[in-house]
C-alpha positions as CSV (number, residue, x, y, z in Angstrom):
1,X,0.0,0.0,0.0
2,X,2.6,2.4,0.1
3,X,3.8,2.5,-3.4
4,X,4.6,6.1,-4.0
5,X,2.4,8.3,-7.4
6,X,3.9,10.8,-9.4
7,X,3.0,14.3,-7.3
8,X,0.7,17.0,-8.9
9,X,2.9,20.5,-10.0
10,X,1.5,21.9,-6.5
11,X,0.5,19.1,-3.7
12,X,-2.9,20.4,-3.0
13,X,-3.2,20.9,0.9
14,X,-6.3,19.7,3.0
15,X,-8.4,18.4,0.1
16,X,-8.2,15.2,-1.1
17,X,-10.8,16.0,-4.2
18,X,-7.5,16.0,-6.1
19,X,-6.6,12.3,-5.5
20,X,-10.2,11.4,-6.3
21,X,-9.4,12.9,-9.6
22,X,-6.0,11.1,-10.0
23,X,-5.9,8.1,-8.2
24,X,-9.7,7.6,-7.8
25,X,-9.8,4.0,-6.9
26,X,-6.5,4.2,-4.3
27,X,-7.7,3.6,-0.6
28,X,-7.8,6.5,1.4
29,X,-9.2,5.2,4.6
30,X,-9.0,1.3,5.9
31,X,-9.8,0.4,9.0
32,X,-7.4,-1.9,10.7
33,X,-9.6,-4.5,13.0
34,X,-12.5,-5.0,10.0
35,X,-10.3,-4.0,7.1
36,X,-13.6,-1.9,5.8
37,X,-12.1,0.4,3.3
38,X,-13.0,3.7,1.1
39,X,-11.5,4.7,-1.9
40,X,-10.1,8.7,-2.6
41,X,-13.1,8.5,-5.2
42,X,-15.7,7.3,-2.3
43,X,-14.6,9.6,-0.3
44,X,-14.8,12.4,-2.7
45,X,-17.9,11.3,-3.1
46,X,-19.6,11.1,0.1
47,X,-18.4,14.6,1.0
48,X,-19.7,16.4,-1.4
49,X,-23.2,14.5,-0.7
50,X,-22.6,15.6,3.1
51,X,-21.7,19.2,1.7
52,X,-24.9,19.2,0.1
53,X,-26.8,17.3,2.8
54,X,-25.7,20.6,5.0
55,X,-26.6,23.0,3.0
56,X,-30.0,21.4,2.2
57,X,-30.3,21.9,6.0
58,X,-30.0,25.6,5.8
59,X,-26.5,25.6,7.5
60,X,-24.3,28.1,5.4
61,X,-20.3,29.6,5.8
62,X,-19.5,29.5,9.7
63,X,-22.4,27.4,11.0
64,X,-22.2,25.0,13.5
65,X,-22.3,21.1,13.2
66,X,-21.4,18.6,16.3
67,X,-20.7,14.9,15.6
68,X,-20.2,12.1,18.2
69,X,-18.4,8.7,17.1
70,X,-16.8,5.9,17.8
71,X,-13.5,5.5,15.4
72,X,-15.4,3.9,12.2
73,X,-15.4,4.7,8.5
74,X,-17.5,7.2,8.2
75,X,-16.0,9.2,10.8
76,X,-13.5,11.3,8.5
77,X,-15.9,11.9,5.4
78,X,-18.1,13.5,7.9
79,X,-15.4,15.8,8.5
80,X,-14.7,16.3,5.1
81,X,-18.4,16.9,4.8
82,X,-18.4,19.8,7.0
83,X,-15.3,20.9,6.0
84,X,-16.0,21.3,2.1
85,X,-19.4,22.9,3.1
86,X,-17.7,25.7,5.3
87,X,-19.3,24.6,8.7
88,X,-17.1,24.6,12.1
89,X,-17.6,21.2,13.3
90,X,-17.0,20.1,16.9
91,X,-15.5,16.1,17.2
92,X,-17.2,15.2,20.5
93,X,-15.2,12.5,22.6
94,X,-17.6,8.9,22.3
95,X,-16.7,8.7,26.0
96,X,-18.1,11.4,27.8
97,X,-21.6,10.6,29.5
98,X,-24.8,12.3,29.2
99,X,-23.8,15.3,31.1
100,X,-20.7,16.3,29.2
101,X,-22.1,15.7,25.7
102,X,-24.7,17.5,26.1
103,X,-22.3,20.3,27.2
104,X,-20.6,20.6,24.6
105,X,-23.3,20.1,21.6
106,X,-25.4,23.0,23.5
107,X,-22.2,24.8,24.4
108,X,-20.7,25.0,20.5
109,X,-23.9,26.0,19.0
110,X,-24.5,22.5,16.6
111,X,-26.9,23.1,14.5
112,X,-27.2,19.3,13.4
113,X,-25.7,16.4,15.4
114,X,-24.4,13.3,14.1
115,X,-24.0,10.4,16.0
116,X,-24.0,6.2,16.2
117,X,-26.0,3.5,18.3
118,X,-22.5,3.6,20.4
119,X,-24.3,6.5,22.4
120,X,-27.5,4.9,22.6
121,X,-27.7,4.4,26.3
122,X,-27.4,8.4,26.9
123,X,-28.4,10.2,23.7
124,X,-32.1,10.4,25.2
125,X,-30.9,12.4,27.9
126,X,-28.6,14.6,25.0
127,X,-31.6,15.1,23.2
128,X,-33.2,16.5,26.1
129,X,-30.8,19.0,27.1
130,X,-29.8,20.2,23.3
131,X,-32.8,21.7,22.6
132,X,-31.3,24.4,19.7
133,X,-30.2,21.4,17.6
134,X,-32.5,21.4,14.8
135,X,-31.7,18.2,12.9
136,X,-30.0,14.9,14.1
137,X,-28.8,11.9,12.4
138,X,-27.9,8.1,13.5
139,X,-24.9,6.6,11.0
140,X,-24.8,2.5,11.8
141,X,-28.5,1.9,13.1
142,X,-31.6,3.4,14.2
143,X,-32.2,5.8,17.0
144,X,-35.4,6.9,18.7
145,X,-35.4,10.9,17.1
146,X,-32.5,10.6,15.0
147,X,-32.9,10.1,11.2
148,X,-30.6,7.8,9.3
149,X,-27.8,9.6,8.0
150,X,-26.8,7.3,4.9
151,X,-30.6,7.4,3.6
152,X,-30.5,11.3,3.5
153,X,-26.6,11.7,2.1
154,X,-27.7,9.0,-0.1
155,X,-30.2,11.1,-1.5
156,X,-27.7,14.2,-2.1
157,X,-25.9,15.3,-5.6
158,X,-22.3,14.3,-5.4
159,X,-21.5,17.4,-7.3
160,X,-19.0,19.6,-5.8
161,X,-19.5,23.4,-5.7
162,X,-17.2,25.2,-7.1
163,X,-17.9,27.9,-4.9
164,X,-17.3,26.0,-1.8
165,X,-15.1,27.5,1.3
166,X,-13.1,25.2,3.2
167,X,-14.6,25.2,6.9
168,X,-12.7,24.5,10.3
169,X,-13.0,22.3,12.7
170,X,-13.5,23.8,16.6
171,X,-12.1,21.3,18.8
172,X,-13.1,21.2,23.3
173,X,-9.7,21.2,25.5
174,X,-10.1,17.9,26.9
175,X,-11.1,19.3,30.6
176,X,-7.7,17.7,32.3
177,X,-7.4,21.0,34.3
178,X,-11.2,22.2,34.2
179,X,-14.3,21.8,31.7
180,X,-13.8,21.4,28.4
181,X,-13.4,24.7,26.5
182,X,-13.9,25.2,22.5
183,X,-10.9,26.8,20.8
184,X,-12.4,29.1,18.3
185,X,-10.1,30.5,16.0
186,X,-10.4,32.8,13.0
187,X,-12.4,31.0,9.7
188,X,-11.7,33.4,6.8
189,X,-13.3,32.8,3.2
190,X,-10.5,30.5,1.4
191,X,-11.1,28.1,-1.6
192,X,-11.1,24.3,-0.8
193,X,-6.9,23.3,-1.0
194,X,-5.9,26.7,0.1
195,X,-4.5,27.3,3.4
196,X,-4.3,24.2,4.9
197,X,-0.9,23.5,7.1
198,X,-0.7,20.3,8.3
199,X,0.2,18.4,4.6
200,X,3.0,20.8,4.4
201,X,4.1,20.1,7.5
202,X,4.6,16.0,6.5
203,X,6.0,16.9,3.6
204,X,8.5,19.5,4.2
205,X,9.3,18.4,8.1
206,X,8.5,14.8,7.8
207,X,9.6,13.8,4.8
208,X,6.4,12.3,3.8
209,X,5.5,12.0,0.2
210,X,2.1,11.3,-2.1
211,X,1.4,7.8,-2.3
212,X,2.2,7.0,1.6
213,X,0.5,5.1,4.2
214,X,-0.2,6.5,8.0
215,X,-1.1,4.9,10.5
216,X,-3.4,6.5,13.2
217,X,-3.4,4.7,16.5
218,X,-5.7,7.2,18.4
219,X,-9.1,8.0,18.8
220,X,-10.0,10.6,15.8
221,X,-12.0,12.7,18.0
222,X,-8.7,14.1,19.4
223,X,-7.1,17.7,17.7
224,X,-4.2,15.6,16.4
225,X,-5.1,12.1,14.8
226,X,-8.2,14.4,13.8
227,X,-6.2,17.1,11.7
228,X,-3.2,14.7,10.5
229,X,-5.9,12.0,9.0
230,X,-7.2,14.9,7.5
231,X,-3.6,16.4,6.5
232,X,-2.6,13.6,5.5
233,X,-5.8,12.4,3.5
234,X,-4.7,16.2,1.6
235,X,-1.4,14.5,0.4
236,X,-3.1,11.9,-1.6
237,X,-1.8,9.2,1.7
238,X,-3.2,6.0,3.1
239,X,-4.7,6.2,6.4
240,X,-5.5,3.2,8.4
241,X,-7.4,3.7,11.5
242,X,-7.1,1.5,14.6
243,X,-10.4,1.1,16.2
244,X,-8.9,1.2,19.2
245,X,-5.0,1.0,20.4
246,X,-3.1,-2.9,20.8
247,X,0.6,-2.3,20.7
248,X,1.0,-5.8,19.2
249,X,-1.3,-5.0,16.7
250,X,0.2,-1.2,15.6
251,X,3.5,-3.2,15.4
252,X,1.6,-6.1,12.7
253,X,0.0,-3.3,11.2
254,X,3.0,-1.6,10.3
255,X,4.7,-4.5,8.8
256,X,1.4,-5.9,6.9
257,X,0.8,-2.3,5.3
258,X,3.9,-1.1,5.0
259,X,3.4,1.7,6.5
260,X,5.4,5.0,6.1
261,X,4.1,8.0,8.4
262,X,2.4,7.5,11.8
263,X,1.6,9.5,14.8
264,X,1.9,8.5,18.6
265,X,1.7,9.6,22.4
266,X,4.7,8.5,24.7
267,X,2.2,6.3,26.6
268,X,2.3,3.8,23.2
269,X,5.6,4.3,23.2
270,X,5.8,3.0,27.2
271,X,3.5,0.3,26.0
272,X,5.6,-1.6,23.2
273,X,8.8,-1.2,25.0
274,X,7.4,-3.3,28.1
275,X,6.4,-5.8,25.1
276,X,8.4,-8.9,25.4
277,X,11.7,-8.5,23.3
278,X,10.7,-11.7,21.1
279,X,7.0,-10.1,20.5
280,X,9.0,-6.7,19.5
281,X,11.4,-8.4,17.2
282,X,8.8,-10.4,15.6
283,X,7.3,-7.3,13.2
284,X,9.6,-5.6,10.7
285,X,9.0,-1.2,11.2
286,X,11.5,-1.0,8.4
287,X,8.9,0.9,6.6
288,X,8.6,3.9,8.3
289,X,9.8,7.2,7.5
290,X,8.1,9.2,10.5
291,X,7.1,8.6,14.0
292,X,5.5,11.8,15.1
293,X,4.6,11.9,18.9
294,X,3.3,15.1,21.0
295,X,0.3,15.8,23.5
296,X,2.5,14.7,26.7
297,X,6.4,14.7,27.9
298,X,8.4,11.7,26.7
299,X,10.7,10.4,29.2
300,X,14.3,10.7,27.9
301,X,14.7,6.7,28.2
302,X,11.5,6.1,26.7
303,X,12.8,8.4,23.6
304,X,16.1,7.0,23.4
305,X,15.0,3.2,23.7
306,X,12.4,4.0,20.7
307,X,15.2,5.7,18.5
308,X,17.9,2.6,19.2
309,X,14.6,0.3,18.1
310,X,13.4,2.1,15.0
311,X,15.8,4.4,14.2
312,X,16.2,8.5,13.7
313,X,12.8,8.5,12.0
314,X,10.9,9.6,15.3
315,X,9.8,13.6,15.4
316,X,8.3,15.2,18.3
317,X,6.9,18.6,17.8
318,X,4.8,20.7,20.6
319,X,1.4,22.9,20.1
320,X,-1.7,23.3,21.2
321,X,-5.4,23.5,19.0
322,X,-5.1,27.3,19.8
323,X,-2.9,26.8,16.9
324,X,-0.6,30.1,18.2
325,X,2.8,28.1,18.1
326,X,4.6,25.0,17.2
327,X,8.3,23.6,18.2
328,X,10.1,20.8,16.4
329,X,12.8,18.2,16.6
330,X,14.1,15.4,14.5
331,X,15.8,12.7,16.0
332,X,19.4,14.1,15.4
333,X,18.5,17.1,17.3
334,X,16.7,15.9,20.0
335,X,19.9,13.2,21.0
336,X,21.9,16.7,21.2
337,X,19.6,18.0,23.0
338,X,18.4,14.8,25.1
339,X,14.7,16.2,26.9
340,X,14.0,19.1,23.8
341,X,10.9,19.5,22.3
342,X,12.5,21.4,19.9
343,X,13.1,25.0,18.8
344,X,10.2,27.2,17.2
345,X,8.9,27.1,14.1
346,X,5.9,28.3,14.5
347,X,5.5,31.3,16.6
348,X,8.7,32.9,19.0
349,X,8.9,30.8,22.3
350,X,9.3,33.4,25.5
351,X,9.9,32.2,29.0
352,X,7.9,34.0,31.5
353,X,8.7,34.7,35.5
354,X,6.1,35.2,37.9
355,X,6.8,39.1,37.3
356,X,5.2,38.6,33.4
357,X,8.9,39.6,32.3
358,X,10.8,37.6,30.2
359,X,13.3,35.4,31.8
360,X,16.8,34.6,29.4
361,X,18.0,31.0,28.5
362,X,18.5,28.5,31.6
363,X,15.5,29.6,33.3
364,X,12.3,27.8,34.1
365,X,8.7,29.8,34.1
366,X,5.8,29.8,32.1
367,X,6.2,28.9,28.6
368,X,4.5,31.3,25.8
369,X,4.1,31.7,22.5
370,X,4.7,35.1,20.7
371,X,2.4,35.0,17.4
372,X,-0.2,37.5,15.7
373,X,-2.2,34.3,15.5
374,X,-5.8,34.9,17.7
375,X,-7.8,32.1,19.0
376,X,-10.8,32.6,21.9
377,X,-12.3,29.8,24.1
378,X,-15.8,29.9,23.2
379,X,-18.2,31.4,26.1
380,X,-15.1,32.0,28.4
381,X,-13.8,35.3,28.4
382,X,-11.9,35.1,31.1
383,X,-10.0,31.9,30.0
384,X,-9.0,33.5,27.1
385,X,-7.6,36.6,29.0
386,X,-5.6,34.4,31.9
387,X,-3.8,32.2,28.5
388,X,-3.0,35.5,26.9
389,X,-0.3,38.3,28.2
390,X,-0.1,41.7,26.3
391,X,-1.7,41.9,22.5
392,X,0.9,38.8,21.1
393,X,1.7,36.5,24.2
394,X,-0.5,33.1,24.8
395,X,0.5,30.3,26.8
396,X,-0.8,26.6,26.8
397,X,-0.1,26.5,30.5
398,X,3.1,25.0,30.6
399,X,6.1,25.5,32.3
400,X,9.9,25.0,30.7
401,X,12.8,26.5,29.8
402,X,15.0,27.2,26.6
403,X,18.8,26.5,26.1
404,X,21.3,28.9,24.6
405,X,20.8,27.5,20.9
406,X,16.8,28.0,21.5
407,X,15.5,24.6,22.4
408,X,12.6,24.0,24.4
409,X,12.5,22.0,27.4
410,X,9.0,21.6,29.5
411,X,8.8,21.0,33.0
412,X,5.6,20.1,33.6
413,X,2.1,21.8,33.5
414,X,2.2,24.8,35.7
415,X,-1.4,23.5,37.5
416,X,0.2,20.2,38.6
417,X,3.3,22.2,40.0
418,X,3.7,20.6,43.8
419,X,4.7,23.5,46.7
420,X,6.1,21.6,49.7
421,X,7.8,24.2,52.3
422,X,8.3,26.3,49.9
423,X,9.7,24.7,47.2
424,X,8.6,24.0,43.5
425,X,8.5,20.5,42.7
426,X,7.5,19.8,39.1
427,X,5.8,15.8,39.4
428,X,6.5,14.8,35.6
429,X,10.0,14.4,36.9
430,X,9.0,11.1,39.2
431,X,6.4,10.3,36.8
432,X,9.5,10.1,34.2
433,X,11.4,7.8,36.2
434,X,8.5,5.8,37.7
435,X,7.2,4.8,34.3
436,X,10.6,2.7,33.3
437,X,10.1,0.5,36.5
438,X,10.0,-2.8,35.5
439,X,6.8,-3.5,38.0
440,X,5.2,-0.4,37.0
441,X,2.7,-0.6,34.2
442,X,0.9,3.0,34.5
443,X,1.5,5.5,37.4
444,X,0.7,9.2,38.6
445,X,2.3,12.1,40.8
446,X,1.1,15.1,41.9
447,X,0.9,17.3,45.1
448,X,-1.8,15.4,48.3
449,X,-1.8,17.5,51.4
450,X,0.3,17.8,54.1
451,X,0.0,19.8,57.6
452,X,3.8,20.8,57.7
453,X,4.9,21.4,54.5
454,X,1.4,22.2,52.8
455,X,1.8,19.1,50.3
456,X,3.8,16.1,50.0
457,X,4.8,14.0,46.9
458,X,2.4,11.1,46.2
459,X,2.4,8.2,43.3
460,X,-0.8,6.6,42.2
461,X,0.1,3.2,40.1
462,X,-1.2,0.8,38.3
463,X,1.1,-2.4,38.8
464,X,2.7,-4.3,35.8
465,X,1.0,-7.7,34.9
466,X,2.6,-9.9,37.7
467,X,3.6,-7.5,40.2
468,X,2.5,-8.0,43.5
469,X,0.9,-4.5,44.8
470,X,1.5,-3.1,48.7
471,X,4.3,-2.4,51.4
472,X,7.6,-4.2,49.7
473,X,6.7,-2.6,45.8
474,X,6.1,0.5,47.3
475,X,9.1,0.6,49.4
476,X,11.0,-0.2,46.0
477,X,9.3,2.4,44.0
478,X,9.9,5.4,46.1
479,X,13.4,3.6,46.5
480,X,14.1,3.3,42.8
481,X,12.8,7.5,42.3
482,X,15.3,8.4,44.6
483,X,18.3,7.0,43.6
484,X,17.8,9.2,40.5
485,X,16.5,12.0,41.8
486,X,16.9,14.5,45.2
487,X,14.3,13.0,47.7
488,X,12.3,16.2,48.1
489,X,11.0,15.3,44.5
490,X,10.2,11.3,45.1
491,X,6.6,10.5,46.6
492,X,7.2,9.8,50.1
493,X,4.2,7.2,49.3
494,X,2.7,5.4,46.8
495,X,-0.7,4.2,46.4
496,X,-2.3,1.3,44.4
497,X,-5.4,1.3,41.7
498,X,-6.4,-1.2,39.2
499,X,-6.2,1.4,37.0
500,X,-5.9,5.1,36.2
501,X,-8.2,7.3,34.7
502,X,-6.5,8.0,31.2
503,X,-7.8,9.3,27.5
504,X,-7.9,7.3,25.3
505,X,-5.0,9.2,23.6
506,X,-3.1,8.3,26.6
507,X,-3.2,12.1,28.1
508,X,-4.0,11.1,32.1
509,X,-7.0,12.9,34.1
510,X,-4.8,13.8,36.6
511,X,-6.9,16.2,37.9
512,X,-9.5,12.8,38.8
513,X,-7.2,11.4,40.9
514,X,-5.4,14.6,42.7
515,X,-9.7,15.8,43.4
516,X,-10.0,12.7,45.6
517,X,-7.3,13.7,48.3
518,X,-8.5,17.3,47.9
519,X,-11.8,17.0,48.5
520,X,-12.1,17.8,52.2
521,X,-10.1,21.1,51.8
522,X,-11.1,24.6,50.4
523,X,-8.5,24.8,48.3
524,X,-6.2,22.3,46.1
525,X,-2.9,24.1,47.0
């Protein structure tokens, strides 16, 4: 599948009507577990006939359209459906309840929301609560007050408009520090396969070409998977969707489709390395020509242990939907600069004090992007003012610092920073070291309280298949974090759960776990 076609004059960004037109009958989407598969030419196809489903609808430039699905085949035409009819369409997570759902489709505005018989056991409740949504559709089977999507695309023109303006997608933080937020940002008039930036990015960072194969691991719903599929889809490239993440299977799935480009979360990572050595050797990843991972710190082993494995073809960049800045590294970089999560690209990196001035190289504080680029968090005024500083200044809420060539290094986020007596303990550190322990298959720190020093350092784990939770393991733990790092940044103890509360795209709900021991006080800090 990943036999390379001849490149149009121009690669066409964010539109993958081109490929219909030159490769029609190429996959463009298979899904890995069922092997279900759509051509370029089907997906051309189907988008338009969503396009003109919308408008049929009444929904013009800048409308609003909310969809809720479990990763399937249809999830990414729907996209492209919105996208080609200039809508800004919200990817709802398929794993919030009732409550949050309906949040966010009353919250963004939807219009129309699309949705599968995966939500059945809460969409009447949604239903109830969403009460501006003026059409809604089922995809996959029948749903009391939902009509079936395929019967009403089906009965669409598959004609394209050649007025058309590509649309944007507007994408909820994930609510790891508070309730989800929509990041709105600017949707300016521009033709479909203008202006798009993440098919540049592949081919001009990544090396990717036309013709590829990439393999998305994650759920779709996500920022990332979300806008590379689509990026991707752009530069006339294979996409194969897990339905859900097996790190044997990504490993067969490289090797069985030849796959050239892929994206990833240091969790995976975590995952196949703790994969017996004779299950890892088993798959040939000789394929690949990019590794992208982001959303969440690597550990420096973890990085270095995935580069010895598949070799300097692993790229780490770090950004935020707000879309105001982007770092990057390749692998030769980063092993220079062990810990990096690269230098700008995208937008001037500024390190910030406690003061709001700007602190010079060696110095940790809050890490912001200078850009003219403007995003809001829709309905929250004043979230948008505490991520911004000045007229050009926006932070994702990080904390880091740069090195004298300009290289990024975070620290942790700045709402999970631990103060015990004083002092400033950032927990990604432990979490770092923690997650490499042979008897540790998941774990969390953060800040718990204490009556002397304020807070105290305190793991949450989820034992490795095997291990024998209590007293001796967590003697061995805290043990093992300090003899590589200053005790003052160790838990002084450790805690046991079947397991944590973790996205799907492997970001942890930290804030779940640290809102237990908080709950008797008035504050968290």
């Amino acid at each position: 599948m990943s036999d390379e076609i001849s490149p149009p004059e121009q690669v066409l960004t964010e539109y993958p009507g081109h490929w219909a037109a030159v490769d029609p009958d190429r996959p463009a989407i298979v899904m890995a577990g069922s092997g279900e598969t759509m051509t370029f030419g089907e997906l051309h196809d189907e988008a338009c006939r969503i396009a003109n489903l919308f408008r049929s609808l009444g929904l013009g430039f800048g409308d609003h359209m909310a969809f809720c699905l479990e990763n399937r085949v249809e999830f990414l035409p729907l996209a492209w459906g919105a996208h080609y009819a200039g809508l800004r369409y919200t990817a709802v997570s398929s794993r919030l309840t009732a409550e949050e759902l309906s949040y966010i489709v009353d919250d963004c505005g939807a219009r129309v929301f699309v949705t599968s018989p995966y939500k059945e056991d809460v969409l009447a409740e949604v239903t109830a609560a969403t009460p501006n949504v003026e059409a809604r559709f089922s995809i996959g089977g029948e749903l009391p007050d939902h009509a079936p999507f395929e019967d009403a695309v089906a009965a669409q023109s598959s004609a394209a408009d050649p007025n058309w303006m590509s649309g944007t997608d507007m994408l909820y933080s994930s609510g790891t520090t508070g309730r989800p937020k929509g990041i709105k940002r600017d949707l300016t008039p521009e033709p479909l396969g203008k202006g798009g930036s993440i098919s540049a990015m592949a081919q001009f960072l990544f090396g990717s070409l036309p013709g590829g194969t990439y393999l998305s691991p994650a759920p779709l719903y996500h920022s990332a998977p979300l806008r590379f599929c689509m990026g991707y889809l752009g530069l006339g490239t294979t996409i194969i969707v897990m339905e859900k993440y097996d790190p044997e299977q990504a490993l067969a799935l490289i090797e069985r489709h030849g796959v050239t480009d892929s994206q990833w979360v240091p969790t995976m990572f975590v995952r196949m390395l703790k994969l017996d050595d004779e299950v890892r050797a088993r798959y040939d990843v000789s394929s690949l020509r990019a590794a992208i991972h982001a959303a969440a710190p690597c550990p420096v082993d973890v990085k270095r242990r995935m580069i010895d494995w598949w070799g300097p073809v692993i790229y780490e960049y770090y950004a935020g939907t707000e879309g105001t800045g982007l770092t990057f590294t390749n692998s030769e970089d980063w092993l220079a600069h062990p810990g990096t999560v690269g230098k700008a690209l995208m937008g001037e990196v500024v390190i910030i004090g406690d003061d709001d001035e700007e602190l010079p190289a060696g110095e940790e504080g809050s890490v912001y992007f200078r850009s003219e680029i403007q995003f809001e968090y829709h309905n929250d005024p004043e979230k948008t003012a505490a991520a911004r500083l000045g007229e050009n200044l926006s932070t994702l809420g990080d904390v880091g610092r740069l090195d004298e060539d300009g290289f990024l290094y975070l620290t942790d986020r700045k709402a999970y920073m631990i103060i015990s007596g004083g002092v400033n303990i950032y927990p990604q550190e432990a979490e770092n070291i923690l997650t490499m322990h042979p008897s540790v298959f998941d774990v969390a720190v953060f800040g718990v309280p204490n009556e002397d020093f304020g807070e105290e350092v305190k793991a949450v784990v989820q034992a490795a298949e095997g291990a024998i939770p209590g007293p001796e393991l967590e003697r061995e733990l805290i043990a093992y974090c300090r003899s590589h790092l200053a005790d003052v940044k160790c838990p002084r103890s450790v805690d046991f759960r079947d397991e944590l509360p973790r996205h799907p795209t492997g970001k942890l709900y930290k804030r779940l776990l640290k809102d237990e021991y908080w709950k008797d006080r008035q504050a968290n800090i």
